[in-house]
C-alpha positions in Angstrom: 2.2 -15.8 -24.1 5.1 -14.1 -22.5 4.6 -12.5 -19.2 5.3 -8.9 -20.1 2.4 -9.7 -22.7 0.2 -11.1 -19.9 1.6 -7.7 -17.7 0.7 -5.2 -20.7 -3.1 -7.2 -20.8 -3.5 -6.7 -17.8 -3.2 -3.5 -16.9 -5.4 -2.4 -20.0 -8.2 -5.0 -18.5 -7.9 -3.3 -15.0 -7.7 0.4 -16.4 -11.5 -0.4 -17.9 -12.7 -1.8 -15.1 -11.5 0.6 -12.4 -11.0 4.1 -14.2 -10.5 5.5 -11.2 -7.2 4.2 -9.7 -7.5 5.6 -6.2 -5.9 4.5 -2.2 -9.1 3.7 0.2 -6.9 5.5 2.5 -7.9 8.9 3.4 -5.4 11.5 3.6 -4.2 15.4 3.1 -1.0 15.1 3.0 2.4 13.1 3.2 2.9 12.4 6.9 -0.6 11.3 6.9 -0.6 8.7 4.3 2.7 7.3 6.5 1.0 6.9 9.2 -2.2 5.6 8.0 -0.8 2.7 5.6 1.3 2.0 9.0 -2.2 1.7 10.5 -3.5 -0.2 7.7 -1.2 -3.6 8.6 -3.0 -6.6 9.5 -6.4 -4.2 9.6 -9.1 -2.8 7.5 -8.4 0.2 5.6 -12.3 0.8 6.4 -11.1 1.1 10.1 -7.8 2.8 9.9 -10.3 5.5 8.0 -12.3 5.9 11.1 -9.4 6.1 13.5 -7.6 8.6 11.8 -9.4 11.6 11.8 -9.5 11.2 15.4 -5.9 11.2 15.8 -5.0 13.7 13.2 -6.8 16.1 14.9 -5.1 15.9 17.9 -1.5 15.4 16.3 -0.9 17.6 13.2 2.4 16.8 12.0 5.5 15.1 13.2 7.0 17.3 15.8 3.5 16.6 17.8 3.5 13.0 16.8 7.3 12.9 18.7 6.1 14.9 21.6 3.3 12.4 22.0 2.6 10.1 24.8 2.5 6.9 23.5 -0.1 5.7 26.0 -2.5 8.5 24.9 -1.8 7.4 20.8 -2.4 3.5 21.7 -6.2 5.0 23.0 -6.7 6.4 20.0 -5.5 3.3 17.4 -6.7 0.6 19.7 -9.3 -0.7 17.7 -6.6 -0.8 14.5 -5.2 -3.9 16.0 -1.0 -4.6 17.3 -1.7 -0.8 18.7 0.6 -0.7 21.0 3.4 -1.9 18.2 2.0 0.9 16.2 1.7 3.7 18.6 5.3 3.4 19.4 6.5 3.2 15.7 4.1 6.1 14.8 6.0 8.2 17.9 9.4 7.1 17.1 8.6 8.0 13.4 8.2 11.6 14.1 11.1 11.7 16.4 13.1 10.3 13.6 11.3 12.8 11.2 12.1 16.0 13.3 15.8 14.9 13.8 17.1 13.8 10.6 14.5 15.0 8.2 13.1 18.5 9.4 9.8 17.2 9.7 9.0 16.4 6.3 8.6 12.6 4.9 11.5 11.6 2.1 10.8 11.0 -1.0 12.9 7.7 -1.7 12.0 4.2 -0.7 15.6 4.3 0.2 15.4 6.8 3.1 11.7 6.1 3.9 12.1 2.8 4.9 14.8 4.0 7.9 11.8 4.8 9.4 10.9 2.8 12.7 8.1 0.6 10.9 7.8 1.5 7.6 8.8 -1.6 5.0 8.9 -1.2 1.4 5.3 -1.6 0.9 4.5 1.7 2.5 7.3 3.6 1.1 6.5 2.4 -2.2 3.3 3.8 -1.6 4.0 6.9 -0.7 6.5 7.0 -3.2 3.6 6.5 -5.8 0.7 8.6 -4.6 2.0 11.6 -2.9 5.6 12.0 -4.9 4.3 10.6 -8.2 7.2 7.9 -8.9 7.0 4.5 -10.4 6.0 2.0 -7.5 5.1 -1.3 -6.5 2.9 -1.9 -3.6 2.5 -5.6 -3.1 0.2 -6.4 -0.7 -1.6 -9.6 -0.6 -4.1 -8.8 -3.7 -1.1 -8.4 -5.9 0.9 -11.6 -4.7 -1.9 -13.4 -5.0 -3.6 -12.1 -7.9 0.0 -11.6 -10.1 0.5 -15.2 -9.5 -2.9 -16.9 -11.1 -2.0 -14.6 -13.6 1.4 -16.5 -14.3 3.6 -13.2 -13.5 5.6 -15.2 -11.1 6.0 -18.1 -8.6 7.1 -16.1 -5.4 6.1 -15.5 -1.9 8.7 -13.2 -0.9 7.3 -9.3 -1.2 10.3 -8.1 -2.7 11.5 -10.7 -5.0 7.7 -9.7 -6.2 8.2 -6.2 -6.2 11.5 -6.3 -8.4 9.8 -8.8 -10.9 6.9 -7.0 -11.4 9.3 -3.5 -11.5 10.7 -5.3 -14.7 7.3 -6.3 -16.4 4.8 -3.2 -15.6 5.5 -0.1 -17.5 7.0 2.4 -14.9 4.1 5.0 -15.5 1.4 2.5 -14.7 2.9 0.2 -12.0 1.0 2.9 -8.9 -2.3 2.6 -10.5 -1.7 -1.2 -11.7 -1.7 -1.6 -7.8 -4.5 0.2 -6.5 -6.5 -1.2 -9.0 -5.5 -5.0 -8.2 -6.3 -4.5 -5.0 -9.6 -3.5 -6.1 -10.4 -6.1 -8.0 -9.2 -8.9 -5.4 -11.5 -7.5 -3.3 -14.6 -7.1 -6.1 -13.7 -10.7 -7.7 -10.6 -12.4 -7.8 -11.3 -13.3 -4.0 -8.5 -15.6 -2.1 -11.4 -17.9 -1.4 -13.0 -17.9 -4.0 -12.2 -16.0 -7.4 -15.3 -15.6 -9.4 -13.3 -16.0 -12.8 -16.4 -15.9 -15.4 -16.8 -12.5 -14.1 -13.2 -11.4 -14.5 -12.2 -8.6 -16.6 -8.6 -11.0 -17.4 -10.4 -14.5 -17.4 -9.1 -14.5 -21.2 -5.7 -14.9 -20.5 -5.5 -15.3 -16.9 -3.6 -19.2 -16.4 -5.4 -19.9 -13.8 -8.7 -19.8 -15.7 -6.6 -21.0 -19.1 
């Protein structure tokens, strides 16, 4: 079976199983999202959820975020983990958002990764959900879960992202990703993948 055959399976198995193709994150609007999927590295998107309304409600938008003491942001995210990497990207973000982009967050991956800590795993996000393009969020569900599948044999994110660019249908590649990253967490597990319960176990080469 070719591997845009596997691709096309597989998004039809994951559209039944999760209808609703949806971020964990919480957010209102564009500078949130940012800043909570910058949250979200190496932590839980269960904690970054409870952190964040704290420190939205304190800083509303990116001229506050670049008037912020980063001390007083690090208090705030300290239980997201790397907090005081964060708090600083998070206030040289809206300093670079107020000066080049008049507050508001761009809409390419191109200009949205300049950012001070934004990669294209983020921008591809935000790319997706809030501006509706085609996008390819690889975290570690899809490397890991595109590869038993026999979509690729790569480690490196963006080698990933540009194969899977070529095999997904451009309208479905967002969703494809939220709901891979639902399903590695419901049952294709790193540890241990419960494949007779798997909504691809048919054509899946790792259970093949």
């Amino acid at each position: 079976m070719r591997k845009k055959e596997i691709a096309a399976l597989a998004v039809e198995a994951l559209k039944q199983e999760f209808p609703q193709a949806v971020c964990s994150l919480e957010y209102k609007d564009p500078l949130q999202l940012l800043i909570a999927t910058r949250l979200a590295a190496q932590c839980t998107d269960a904690r970054v959820n409870m952190v964040t309304p704290d420190l939205f409600a304190k800083y509303k938008n990116a001229q506050d975020f670049a008037n912020a003491e980063i001390t007083e942001v690090e208090d705030i995210i300290k239980s997201c983990g790397l907090y005081k990497t964060k708090a600083k990207s998070l206030v040289e973000m809206g300093k670079v958002l107020v000066e080049k982009y008049n507050g508001q967050v761009p809409d390419t991956l191109e200009e949205l990764i300049k950012l001070p800590g934004i990669g294209r795993k983020t921008a591809n996000l935000v790319m997706g959900d809030v501006y509706g393009k085609p996008a390819v969020v690889v975290d570690t569900h899809c490397i890991r879960i595109t590869h038993r599948l026999g979509l690729h044999n790569e480690k490196d994110q963006k080698k990933i992202e540009f194969i899977l660019r070529d095999l997904l249908p451009p309208k479905e590649s967002n969703d494809f990703c939220h709901r891979i990253v639902l399903h590695g967490r419901k049952t294709c597990t790193a540890r241990k993948p419960m494949c007779e319960q798997c909504c691809m176990k048919e054509f899946c080469k790792k259970n093949i």
